[in-house]
C-alpha positions as CSV (number, residue, x, y, z in Angstrom):
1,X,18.1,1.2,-23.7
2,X,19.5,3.8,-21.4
3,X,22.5,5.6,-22.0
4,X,25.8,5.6,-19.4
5,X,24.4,8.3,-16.5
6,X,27.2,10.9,-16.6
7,X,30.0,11.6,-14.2
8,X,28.9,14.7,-13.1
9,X,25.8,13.8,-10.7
10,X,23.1,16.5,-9.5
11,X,21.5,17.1,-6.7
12,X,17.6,17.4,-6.4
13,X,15.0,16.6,-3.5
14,X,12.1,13.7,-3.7
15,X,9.1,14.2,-2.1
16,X,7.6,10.8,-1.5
17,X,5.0,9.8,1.4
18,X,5.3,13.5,3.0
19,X,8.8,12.9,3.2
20,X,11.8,14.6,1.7
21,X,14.0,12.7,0.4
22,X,18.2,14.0,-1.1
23,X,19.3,12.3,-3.9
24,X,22.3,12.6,-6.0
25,X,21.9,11.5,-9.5
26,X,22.7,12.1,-12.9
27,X,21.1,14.7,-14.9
28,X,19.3,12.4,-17.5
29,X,18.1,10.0,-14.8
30,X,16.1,13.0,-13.3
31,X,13.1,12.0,-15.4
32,X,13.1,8.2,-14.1
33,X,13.3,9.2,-10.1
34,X,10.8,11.8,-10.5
35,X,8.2,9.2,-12.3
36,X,9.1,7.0,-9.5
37,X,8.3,9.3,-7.2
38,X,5.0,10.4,-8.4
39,X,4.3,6.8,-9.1
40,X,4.5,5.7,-5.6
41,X,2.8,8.6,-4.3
42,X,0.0,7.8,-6.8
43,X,0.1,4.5,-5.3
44,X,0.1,5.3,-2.1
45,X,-2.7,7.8,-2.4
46,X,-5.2,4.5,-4.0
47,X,-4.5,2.6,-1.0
48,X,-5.3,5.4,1.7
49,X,-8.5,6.5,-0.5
50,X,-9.5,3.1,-0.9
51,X,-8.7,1.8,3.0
52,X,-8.8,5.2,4.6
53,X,-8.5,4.7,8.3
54,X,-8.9,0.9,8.1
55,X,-5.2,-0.2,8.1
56,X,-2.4,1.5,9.2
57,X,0.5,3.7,7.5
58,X,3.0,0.7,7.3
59,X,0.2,-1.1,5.7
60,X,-0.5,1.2,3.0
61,X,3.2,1.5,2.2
62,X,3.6,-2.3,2.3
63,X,0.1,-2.6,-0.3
64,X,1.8,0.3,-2.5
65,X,5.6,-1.8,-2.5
66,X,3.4,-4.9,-3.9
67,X,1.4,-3.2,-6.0
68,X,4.9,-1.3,-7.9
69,X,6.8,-4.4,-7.4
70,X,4.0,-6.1,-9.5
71,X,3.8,-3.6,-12.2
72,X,7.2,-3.8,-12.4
73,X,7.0,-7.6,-13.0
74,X,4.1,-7.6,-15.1
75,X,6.0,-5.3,-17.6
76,X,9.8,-6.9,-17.3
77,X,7.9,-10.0,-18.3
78,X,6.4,-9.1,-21.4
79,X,10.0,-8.5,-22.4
80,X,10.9,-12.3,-22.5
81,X,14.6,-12.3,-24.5
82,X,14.5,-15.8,-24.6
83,X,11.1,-15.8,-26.4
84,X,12.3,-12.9,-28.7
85,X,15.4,-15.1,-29.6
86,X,13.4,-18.3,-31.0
87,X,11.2,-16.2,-32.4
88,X,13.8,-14.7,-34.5
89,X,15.7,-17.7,-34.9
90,X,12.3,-19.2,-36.9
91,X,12.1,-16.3,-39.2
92,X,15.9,-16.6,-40.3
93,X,15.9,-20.0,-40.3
94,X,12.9,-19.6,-42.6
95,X,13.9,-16.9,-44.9
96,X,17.2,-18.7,-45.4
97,X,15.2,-21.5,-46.5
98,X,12.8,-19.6,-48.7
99,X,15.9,-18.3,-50.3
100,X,17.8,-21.2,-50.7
101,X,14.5,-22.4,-52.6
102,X,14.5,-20.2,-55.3
């Protein structure tokens, strides 16, 4: 889990898509929005290489959106609370019964 971003918030430059873009942020989130950053461009740079001049540039940037937005998905998912909850609920409710056994 991420800490509290600070109060004191920096200013650094993204460059995403040949595009510069000013953000204010704080410090320790610097990491995130640069990883974002290189991820999209990554993305962005499959799509052109794989469709080179056979869609457009609001195409590609559309293809890379779903493509993040899926990742992003695919991995929030994997992190089911629910699931986690009854999981743990059956192992206490079992090693209170073990115990209570012996």
């Amino acid at each position: 889990m991420m800490s509290e971003p600070s109060q004191y918030k920096r200013k650094i430059t993204l460059s995403v898509y040949n595009r510069d873009f000013p953000v204010e942020i704080a410090p320790e989130e610097e990491v995130y929005y640069r990883q974002a950053a290189r991820l999209i461009n990554d993305t962005i740079g499959f799509y052109t290489n794989k469709y080179q001049d056979a869609i457009g540039k609001e195409d590609l940037l559309y293809m890379a959106l779903i493509d993040v937005a899926l990742r992003y998905e695919r991995e929030s998912g994997r992190y089911d609370q629910g699931e986690l909850t009854k999981t743990l609920e059956k192992l206490t409710s079992d090693i209170e019964s073990a115990l209570k056994e012996k």
